[in-house]
C-alpha positions as CSV (number, residue, x, y, z in Angstrom):
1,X,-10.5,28.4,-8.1
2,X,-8.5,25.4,-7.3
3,X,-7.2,24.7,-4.0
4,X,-3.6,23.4,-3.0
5,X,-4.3,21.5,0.1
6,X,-7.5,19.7,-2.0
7,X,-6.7,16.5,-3.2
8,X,-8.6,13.9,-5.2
9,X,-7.3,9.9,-4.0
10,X,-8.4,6.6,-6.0
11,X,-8.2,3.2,-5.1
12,X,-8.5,0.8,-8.2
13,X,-9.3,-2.6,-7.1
14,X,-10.7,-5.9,-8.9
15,X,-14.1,-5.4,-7.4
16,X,-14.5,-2.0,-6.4
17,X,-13.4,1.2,-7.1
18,X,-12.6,3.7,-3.7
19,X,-12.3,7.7,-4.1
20,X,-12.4,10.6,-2.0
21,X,-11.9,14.2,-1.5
22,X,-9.2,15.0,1.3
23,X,-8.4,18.5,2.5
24,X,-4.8,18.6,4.5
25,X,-5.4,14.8,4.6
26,X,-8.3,14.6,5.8
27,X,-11.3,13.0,3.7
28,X,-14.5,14.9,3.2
29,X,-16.3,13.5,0.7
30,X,-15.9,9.6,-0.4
31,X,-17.8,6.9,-2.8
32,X,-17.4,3.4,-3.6
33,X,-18.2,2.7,-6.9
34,X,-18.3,-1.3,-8.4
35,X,-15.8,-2.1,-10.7
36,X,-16.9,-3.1,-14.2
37,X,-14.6,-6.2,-14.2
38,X,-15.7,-7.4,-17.5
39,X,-16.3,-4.5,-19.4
40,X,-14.2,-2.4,-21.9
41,X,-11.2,-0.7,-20.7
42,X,-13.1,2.7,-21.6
43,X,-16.3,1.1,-19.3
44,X,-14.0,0.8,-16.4
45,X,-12.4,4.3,-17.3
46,X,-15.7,5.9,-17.7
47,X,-17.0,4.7,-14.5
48,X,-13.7,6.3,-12.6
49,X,-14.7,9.5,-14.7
50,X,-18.5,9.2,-13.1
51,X,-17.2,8.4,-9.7
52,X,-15.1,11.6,-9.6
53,X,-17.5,14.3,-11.0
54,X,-19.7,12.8,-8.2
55,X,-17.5,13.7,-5.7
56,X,-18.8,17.2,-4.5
57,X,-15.9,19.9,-5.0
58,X,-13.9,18.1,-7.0
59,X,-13.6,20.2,-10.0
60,X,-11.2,22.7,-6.9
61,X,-9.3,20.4,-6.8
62,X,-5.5,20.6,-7.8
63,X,-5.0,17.3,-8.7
64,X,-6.0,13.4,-8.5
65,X,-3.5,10.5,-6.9
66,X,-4.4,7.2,-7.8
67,X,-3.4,3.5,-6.5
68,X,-3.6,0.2,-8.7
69,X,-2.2,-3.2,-7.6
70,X,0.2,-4.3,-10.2
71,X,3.4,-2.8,-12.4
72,X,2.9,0.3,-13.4
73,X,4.8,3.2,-16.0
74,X,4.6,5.5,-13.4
75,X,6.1,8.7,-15.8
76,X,3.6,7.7,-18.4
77,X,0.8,6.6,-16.2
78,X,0.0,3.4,-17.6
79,X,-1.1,0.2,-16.0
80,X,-0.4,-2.5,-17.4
81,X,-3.1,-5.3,-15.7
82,X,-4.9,-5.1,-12.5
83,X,-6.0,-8.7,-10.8
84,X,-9.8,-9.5,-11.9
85,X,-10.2,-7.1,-14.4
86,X,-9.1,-8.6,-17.6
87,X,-9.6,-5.9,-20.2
88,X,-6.7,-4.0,-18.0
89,X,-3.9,-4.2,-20.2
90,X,-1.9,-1.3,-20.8
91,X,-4.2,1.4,-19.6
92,X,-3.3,4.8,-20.2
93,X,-5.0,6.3,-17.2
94,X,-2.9,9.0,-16.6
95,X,-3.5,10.3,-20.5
96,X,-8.0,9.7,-20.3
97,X,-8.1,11.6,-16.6
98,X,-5.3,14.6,-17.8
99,X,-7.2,15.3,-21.1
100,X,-11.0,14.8,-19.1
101,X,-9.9,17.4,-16.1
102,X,-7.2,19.3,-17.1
103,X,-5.8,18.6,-13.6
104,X,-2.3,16.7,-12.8
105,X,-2.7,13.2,-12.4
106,X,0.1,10.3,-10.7
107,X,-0.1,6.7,-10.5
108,X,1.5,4.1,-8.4
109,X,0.6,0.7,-7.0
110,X,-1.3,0.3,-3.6
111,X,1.5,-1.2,-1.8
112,X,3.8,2.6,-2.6
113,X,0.2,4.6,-2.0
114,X,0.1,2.7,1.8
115,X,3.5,3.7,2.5
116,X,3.8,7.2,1.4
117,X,0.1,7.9,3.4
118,X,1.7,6.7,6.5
119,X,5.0,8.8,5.8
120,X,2.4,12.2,4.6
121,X,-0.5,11.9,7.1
122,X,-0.1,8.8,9.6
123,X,2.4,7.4,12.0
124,X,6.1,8.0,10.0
125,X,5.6,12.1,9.8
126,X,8.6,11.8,11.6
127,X,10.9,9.8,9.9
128,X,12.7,10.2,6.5
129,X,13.0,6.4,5.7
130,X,10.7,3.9,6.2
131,X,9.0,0.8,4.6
132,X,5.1,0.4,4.4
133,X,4.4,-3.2,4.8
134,X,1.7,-4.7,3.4
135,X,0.4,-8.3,4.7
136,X,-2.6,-9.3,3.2
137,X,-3.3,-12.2,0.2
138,X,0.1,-11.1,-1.0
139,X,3.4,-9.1,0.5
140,X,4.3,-5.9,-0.8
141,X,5.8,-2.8,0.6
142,X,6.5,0.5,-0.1
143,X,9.7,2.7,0.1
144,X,10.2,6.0,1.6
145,X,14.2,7.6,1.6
146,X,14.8,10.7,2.0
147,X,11.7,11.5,2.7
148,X,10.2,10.6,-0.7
149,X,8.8,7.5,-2.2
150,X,11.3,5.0,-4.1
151,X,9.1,2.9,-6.7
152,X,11.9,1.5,-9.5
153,X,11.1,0.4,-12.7
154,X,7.4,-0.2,-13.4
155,X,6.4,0.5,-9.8
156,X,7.4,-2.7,-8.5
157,X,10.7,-1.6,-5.8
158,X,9.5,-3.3,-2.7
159,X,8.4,-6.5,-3.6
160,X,9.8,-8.6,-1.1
161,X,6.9,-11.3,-1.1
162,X,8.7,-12.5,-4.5
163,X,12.2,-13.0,-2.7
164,X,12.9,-16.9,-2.1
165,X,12.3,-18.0,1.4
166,X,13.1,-21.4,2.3
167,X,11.2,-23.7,0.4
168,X,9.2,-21.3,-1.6
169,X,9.1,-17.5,-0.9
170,X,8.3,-14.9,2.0
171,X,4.9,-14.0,0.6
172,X,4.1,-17.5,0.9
173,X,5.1,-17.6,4.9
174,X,4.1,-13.9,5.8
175,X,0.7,-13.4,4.2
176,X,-2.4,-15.2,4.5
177,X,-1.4,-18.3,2.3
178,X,0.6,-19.0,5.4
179,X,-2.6,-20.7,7.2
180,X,-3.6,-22.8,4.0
181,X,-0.2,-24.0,2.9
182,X,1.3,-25.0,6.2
183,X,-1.9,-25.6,8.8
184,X,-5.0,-26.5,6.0
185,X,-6.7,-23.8,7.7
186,X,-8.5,-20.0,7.2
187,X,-6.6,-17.0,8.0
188,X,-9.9,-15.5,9.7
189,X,-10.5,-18.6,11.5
190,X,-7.4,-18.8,13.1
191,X,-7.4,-15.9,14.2
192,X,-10.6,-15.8,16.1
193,X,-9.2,-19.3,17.1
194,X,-6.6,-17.3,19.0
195,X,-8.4,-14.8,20.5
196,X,-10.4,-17.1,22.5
197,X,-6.9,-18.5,23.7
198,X,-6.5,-21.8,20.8
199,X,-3.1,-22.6,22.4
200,X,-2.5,-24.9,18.5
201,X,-3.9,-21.2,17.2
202,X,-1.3,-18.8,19.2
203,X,1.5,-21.3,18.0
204,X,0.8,-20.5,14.5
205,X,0.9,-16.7,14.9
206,X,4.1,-17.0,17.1
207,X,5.4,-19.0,13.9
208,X,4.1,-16.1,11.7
209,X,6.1,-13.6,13.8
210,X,9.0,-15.5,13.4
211,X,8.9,-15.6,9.5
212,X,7.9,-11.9,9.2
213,X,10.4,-11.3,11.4
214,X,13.0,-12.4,8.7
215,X,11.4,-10.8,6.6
216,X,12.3,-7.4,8.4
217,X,15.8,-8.5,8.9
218,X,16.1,-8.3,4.9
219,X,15.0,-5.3,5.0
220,X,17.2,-4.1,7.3
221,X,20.1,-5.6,5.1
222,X,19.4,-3.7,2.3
223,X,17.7,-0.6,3.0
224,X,18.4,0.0,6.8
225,X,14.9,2.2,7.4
226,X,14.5,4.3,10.6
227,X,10.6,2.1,10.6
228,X,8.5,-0.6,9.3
229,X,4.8,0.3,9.7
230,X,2.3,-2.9,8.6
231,X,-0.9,-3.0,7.6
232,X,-3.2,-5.2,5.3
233,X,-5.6,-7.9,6.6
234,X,-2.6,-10.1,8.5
235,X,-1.4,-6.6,10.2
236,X,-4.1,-7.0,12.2
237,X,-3.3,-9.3,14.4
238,X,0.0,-7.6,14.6
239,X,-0.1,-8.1,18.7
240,X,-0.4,-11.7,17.8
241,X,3.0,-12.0,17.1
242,X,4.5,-9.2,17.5
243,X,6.6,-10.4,20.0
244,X,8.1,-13.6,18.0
245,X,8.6,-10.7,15.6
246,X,10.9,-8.7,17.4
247,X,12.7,-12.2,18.8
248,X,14.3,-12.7,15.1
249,X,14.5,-9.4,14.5
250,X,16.4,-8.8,17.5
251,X,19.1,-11.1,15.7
252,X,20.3,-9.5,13.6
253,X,23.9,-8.8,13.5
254,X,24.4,-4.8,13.0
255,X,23.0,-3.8,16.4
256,X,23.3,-0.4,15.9
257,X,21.2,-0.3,13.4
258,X,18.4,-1.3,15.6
259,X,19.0,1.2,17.9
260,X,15.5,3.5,17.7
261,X,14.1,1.1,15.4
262,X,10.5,1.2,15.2
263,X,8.3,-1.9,13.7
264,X,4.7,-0.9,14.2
265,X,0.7,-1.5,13.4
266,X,-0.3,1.2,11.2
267,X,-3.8,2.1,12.5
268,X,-5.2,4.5,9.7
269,X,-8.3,4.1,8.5
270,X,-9.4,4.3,4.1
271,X,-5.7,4.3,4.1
272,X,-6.0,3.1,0.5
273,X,-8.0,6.6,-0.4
274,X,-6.0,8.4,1.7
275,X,-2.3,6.9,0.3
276,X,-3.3,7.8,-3.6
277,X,-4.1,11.3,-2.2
278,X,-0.7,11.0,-0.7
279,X,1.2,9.6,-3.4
280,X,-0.1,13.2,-5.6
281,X,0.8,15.4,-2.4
282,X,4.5,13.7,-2.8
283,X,5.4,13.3,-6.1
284,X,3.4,17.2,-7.4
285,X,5.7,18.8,-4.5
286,X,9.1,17.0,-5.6
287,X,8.4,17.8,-8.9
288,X,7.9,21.8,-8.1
289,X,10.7,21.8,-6.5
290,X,12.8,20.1,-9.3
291,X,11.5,22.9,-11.5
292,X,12.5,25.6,-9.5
């Protein structure tokens, strides 16, 4: 007998493949499986296929949500390339898992499945608009209005790391190419420069606030969100520059618009399990209700 509140989340990355079982959010089972980077596109699917009828329970369950970085045919579930795995071209996933389980299946990329956790199980339960922003290698973000997610064509709404930013673009200033292209130095190390009190180390991250910090002022241009919640690798050392953050922030011109404005660390952990599980809870109760 299936269950409503059991869902089935996947995480698709270049070198490893993340699932769980979550009941009302809440994961009970989980397995990390490698990814078969150079093997057939049905190798990779079949090993997604293993990973899942591994997972104790999961044939109750009423559905699977799944997360892939890259542009994605979200109505048609296909993929269309994932980063290290180069048989990924124009995967049909959605089509392989519906005919194996006979159970609903959506797709987005990881950057949507991070926001739309946060807005289902995490820190924005209480807002209807928000942006999940992801600071890692790369930028992206995720859009919640109205209380659902906004993706655009081929998944990729949200993409402000591509938007031109000074001399290059923001993922360039906001992510961890910041280190290497401007200070010829690790991310990692920087970092535990400044937490032993690097004063050359804190100056960088104040810089970094500063740039995400415009960063966040374009998205308060455009989509005007009640929150910004970050996470990724860089969203870490969010009180490292949080506070040169909210300094440019704190510029822009609309003031009332920053009235109750949140910009926060999301602290969820397997949030990439727990967002794909999210993403089916989302789109499988927008779509009932469009039905009825």
């Amino acid at each position: 007998m299936l269950e409503e509140n059991r869902i089935i989340g996947i995480d698709i990355g270049g070198t490893k493949i993340s699932m769980g079982i979550l009941v009302d959010g809440v994961i009970v089972n989980s397995i990390k499986l490698k990814t078969p980077a150079e093997g057939t596109q049905e190798e990779v699917v079949q090993q997604i296929i293993h990973g899942i009828e591994s997972l104790p329970g999961y044939e109750k369950a009423v559905g699977i949500g799944i997360g892939a970085p890259g542009l994605i045919d979200e109505e048609n579930g296909v993929i269309f390339s994932v980063n290290n795995i180069p048989s990924w071209k124009e995967v049909h996933l959605k089509e392989y898992l519906t005919d194996h389980f006979k159970m609903p299946v959506y797709i987005t990329n990881d950057a949507n499945c991070f926001a739309i956790g946060v807005k289902t199980y995490g820190e924005g339960q209480q807002y209807r608009n928000l942006v999940g922003l992801s600071l890692g290698t790369g930028v992206g973000a995720g859009i919640i209005i109205d209380g659902y997610l906004y993706s655009g064509q081929v998944a990729c709404a949200g993409e402000f790391g591509g938007l031109p930013y000074r001399d290059f673009d923001f993922e360039t200033y906001c992510s961890g190419k910041f280190f290497k292209q401007f200070h010829n130095i690790k991310g990692d190390k920087a970092y535990a420069a400044a937490l032993e009190g690097d004063a050359q180390s804190l100056a960088m991250f104040e810089e970094l606030g500063h740039h995400i910090g415009n960063l966040i002022k374009t998205m308060l241009f455009v989509l005007a969100p009640q929150a910004v919640f970050i996470g990724g690798s860089v969203g870490k050392s969010f009180h490292l520059w949080e506070k040169a953050m909210w300094k440019t922030v704190n510029t822009f011109p609309y003031k009332k618009a920053l009235e109750g404005f949140v910009i926060d660390q999301s602290r969820m952990s397997k949030m990439s399990v727990i967002g794909a599980a999210a993403l089916f809870h989302n789109r499988y109760e927008k779509d009932r209700k469009s039905e009825n």
